[in-house]
N, C-alpha and C positions, 0 to 999 in steps of 0.2 A: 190311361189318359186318352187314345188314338179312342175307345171306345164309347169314351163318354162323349167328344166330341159329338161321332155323329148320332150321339142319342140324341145331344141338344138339337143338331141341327134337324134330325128328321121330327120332334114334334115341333120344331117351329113350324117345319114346311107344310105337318097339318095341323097347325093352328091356321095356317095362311088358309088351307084348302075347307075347312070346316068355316073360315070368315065369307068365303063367297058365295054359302048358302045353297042359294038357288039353281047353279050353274051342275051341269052332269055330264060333263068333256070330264074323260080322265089324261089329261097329259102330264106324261112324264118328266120329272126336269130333272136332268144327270148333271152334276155339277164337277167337271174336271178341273184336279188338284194341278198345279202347275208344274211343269217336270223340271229338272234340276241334276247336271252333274253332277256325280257325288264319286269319292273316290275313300276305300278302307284297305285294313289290310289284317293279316292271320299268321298264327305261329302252329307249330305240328313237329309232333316227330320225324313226318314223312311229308313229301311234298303234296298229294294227293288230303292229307291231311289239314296241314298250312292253308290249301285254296278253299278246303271243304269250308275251315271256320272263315276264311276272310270274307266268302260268299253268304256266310249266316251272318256273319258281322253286318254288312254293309244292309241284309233285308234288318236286324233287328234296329240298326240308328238311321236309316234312312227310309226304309222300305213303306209301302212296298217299289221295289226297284225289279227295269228291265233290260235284256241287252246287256249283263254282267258277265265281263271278263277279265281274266285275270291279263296283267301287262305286265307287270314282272314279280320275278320270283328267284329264290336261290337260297344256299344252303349257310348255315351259321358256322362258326370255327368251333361250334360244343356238340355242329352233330345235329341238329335239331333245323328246320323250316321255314321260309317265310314266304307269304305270296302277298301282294297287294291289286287288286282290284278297283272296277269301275263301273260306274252302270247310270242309268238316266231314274232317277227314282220321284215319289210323286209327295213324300212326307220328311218336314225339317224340324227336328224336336226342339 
């Protein structure tokens, strides 16, 4: 989905640049997504585990995201991991 987005949007952007014809400036126009706290979290057998996926979590439903750290974390009564994280990400599905 994230991908076909910017396929739409980059042939609009040269349909726009193939409409102005005659003109032979090439400027570039970067369009920044707007940033957004966003906060996920992760389960593991280990804790190094638990933050690996809560860090893959949060790039796959928000990313891409930067500045991701983990704020807390701790261990389950089965044995098993959890981490939750945070980060400034640039895409809201």
């Amino acid at each position: 989905m994230r991908m076909r987005r910017i396929t739409i949007v980059a042939a609009v952007l040269t349909g726009i640049a193939a409409s102005v014809g005659g003109m032979t400036t090439s400027a570039s126009a970067t369009v920044q997504p707007a940033k957004f706290a966003a906060t996920d979290d992760g389960f593991g057998p280990t804790l190094v585990l638990a933050e690996q996926n809560a860090r893959q979590t949060i790039q796959g439903d928000y990313g891409p995201c930067t500045n991701v750290t983990v704020y807390a974390d701790g261990q389950n009564s089965s044995g098993t991991w959890w981490a939750d994280v945070s980060g400034e990400c640039s895409f809201f599905h």
